[in-house]
C-alpha positions as protocol buffer text, in pm:
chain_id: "A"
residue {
  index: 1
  type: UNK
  ca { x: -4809 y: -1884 z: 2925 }
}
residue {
  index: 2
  type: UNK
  ca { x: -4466 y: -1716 z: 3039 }
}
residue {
  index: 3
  type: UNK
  ca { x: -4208 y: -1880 z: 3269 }
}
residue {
  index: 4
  type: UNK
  ca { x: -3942 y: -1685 z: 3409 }
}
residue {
  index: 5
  type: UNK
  ca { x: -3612 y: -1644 z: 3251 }
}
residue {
  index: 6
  type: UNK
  ca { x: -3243 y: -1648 z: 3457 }
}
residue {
  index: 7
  type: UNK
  ca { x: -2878 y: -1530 z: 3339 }
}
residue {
  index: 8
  type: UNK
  ca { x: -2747 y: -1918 z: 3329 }
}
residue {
  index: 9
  type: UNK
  ca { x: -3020 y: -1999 z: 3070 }
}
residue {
  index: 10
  type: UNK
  ca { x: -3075 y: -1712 z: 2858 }
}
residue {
  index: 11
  type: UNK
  ca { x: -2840 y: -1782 z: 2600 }
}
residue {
  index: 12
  type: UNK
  ca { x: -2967 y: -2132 z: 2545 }
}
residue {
  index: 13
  type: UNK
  ca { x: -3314 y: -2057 z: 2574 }
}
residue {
  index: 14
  type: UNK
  ca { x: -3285 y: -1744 z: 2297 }
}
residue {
  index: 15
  type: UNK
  ca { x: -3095 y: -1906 z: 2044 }
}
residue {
  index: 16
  type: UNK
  ca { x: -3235 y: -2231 z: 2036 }
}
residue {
  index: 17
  type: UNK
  ca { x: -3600 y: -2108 z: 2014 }
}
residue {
  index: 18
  type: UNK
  ca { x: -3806 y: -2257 z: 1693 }
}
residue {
  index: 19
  type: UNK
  ca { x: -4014 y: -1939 z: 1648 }
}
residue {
  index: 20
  type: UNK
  ca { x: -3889 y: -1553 z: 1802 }
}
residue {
  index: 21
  type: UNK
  ca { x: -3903 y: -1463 z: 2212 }
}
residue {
  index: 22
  type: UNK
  ca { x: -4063 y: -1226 z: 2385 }
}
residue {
  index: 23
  type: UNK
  ca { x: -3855 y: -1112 z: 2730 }
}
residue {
  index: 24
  type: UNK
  ca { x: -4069 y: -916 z: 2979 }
}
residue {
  index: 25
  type: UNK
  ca { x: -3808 y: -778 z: 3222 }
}
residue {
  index: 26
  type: UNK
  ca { x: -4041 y: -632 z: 3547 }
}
residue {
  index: 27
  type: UNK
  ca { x: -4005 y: -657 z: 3911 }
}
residue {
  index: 28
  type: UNK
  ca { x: -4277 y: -750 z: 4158 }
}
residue {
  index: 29
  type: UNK
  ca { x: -4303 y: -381 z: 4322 }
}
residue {
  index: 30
  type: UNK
  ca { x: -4352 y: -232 z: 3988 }
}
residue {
  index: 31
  type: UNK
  ca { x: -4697 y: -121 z: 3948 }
}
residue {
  index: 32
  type: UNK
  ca { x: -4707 y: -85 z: 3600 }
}
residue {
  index: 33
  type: UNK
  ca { x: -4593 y: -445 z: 3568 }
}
residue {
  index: 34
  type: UNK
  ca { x: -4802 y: -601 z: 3768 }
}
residue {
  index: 35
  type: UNK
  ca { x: -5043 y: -407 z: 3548 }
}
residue {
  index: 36
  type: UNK
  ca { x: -4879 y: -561 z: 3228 }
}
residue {
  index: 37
  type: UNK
  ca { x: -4810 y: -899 z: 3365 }
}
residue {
  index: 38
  type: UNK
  ca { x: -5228 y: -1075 z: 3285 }
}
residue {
  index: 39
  type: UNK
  ca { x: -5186 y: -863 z: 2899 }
}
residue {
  index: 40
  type: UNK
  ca { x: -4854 y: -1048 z: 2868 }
}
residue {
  index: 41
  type: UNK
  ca { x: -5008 y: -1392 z: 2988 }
}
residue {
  index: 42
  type: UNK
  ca { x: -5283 y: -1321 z: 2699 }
}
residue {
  index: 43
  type: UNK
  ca { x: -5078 y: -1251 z: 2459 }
}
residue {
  index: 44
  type: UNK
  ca { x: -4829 y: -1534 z: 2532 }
}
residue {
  index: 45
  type: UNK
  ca { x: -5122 y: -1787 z: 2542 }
}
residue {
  index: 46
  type: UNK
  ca { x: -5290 y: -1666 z: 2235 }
}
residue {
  index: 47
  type: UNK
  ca { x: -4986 y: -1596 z: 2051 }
}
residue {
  index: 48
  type: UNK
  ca { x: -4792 y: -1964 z: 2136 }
}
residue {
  index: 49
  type: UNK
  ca { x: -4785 y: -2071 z: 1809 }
}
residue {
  index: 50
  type: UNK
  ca { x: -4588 y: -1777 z: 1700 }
}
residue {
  index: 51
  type: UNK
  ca { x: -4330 y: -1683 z: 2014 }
}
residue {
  index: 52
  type: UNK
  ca { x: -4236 y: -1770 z: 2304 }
}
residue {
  index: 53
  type: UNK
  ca { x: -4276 y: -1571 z: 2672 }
}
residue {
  index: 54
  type: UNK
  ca { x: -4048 y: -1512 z: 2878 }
}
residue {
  index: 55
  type: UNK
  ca { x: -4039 y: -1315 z: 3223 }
}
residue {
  index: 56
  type: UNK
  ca { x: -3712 y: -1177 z: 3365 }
}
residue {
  index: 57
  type: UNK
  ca { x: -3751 y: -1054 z: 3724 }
}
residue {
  index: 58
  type: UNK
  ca { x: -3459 y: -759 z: 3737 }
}
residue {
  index: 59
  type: UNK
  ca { x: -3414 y: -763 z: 4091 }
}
residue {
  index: 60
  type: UNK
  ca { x: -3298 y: -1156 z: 4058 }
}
residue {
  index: 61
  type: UNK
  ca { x: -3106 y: -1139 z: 3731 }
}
residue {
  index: 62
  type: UNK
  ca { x: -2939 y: -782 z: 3770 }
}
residue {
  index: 63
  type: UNK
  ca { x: -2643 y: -890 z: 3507 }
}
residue {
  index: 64
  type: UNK
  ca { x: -2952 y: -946 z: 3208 }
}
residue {
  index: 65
  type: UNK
  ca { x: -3062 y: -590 z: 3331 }
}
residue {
  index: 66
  type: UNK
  ca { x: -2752 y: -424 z: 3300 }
}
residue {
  index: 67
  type: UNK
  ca { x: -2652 y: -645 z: 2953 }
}
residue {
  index: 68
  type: UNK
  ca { x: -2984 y: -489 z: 2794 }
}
residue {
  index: 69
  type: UNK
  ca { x: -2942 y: -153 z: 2953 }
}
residue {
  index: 70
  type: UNK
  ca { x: -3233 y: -143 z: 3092 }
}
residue {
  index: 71
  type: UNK
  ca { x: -3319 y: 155 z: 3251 }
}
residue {
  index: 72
  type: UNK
  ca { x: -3677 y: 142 z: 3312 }
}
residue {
  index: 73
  type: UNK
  ca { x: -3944 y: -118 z: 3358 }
}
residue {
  index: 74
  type: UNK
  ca { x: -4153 y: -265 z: 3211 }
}
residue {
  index: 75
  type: UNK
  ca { x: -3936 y: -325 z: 2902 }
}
residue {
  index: 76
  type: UNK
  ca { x: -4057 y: -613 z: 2628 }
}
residue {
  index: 77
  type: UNK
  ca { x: -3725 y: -724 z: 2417 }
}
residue {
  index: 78
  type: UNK
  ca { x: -3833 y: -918 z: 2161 }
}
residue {
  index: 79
  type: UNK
  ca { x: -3575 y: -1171 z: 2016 }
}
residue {
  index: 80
  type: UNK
  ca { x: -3519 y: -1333 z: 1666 }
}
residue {
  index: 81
  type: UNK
  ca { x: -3267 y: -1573 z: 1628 }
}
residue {
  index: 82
  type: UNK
  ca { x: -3146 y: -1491 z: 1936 }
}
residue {
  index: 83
  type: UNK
  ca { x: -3088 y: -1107 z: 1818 }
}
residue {
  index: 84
  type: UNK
  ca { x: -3316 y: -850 z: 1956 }
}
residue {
  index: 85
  type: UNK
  ca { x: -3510 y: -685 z: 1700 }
}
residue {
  index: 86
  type: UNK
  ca { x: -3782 y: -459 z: 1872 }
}
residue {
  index: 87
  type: UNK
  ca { x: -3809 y: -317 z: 2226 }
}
residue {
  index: 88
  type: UNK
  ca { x: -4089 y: -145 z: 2407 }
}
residue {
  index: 89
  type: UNK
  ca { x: -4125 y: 26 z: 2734 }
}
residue {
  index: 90
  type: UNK
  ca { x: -4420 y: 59 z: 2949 }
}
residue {
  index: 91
  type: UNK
  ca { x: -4739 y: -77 z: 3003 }
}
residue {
  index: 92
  type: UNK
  ca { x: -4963 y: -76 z: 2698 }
}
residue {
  index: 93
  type: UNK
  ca { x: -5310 y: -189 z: 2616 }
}
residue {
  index: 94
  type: UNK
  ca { x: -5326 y: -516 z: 2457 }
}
residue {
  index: 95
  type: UNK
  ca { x: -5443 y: -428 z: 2092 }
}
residue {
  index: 96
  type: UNK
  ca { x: -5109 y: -226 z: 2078 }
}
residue {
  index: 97
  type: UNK
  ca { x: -4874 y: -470 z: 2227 }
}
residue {
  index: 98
  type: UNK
  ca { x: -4992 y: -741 z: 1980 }
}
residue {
  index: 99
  type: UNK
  ca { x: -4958 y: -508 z: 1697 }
}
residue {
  index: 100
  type: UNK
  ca { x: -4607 y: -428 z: 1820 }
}
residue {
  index: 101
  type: UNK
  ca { x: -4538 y: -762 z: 1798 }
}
residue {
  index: 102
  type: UNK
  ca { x: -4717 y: -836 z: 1504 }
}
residue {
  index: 103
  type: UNK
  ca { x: -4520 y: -593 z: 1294 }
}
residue {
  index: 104
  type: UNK
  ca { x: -4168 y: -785 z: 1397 }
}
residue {
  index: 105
  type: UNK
  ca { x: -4248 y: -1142 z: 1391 }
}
C-alpha cells in the first residue's frame, strides 16, 4: 500500500527507510495516473517486503516537483539510501514496472 508523500517529510522519510522507496509523483487529473495508480498499489502490496510506496501529488508539493525536475507525469523515482537511482516515466504494464524495479533493488 502507498501513502502520500509531502515536502516537510521527504527527507526523513527517504533516508531513514530500512529497504529502497519508490516515489510516484501524479496528479488527480492525469489520466495516465489514475491509470497507473491500482498497478502501483499492486506492486507496493506485493513488493512490501522489499520497498516502500510512496505517492507525491504535484499539484500539492510543487517544490518536490520542481527539486526532481519533473517535467511530465507519471514519473516513478526510485530511491536508495535516500539517493535516486532509477526513474521512469509513464504508465506501464505491470510485468515491466516490476522488472524495472527489480533490476535496481
Amino acid at each position: 500500500m502507498s501513502q502520500a508523500i509531502t515536502n516537510a517529510e521527504f527527507d526523513s522519510v527517504i533516508t531513514s527507510s530500512d529497504k529502497p522507496v519508490l516515489v510516484d509523483f501524479w496528479a488527480p487529473w492525469c489520466g495516465p495516473c489514475r491509470a497507473l495508480g491500482p498497478v502501483i498499489e499492486e506492486v507496493g502490496d506485493e513488493m512490501a517486503d522489499q520497498l516502500a510506496v510512496y505517492k507525491c501529488n504535484v499539484d500539492e508539493e510543487a517544490e518536490l516537483a520542481t527539486r526532481f525536475r519533473i517535467v511530465s507525469i507519471p514519473t516513478m523515482i526510485l530511491f536508495k539510501g535516500g539517493q535516486p537511482v532509477h526513474q521512469m516515466v509513464g504508465s506501464m504494464p505491470k510485468p515491466a514496472l516490476v522488472s524495472e524495479l527489480k533490476a535496481h533493488l
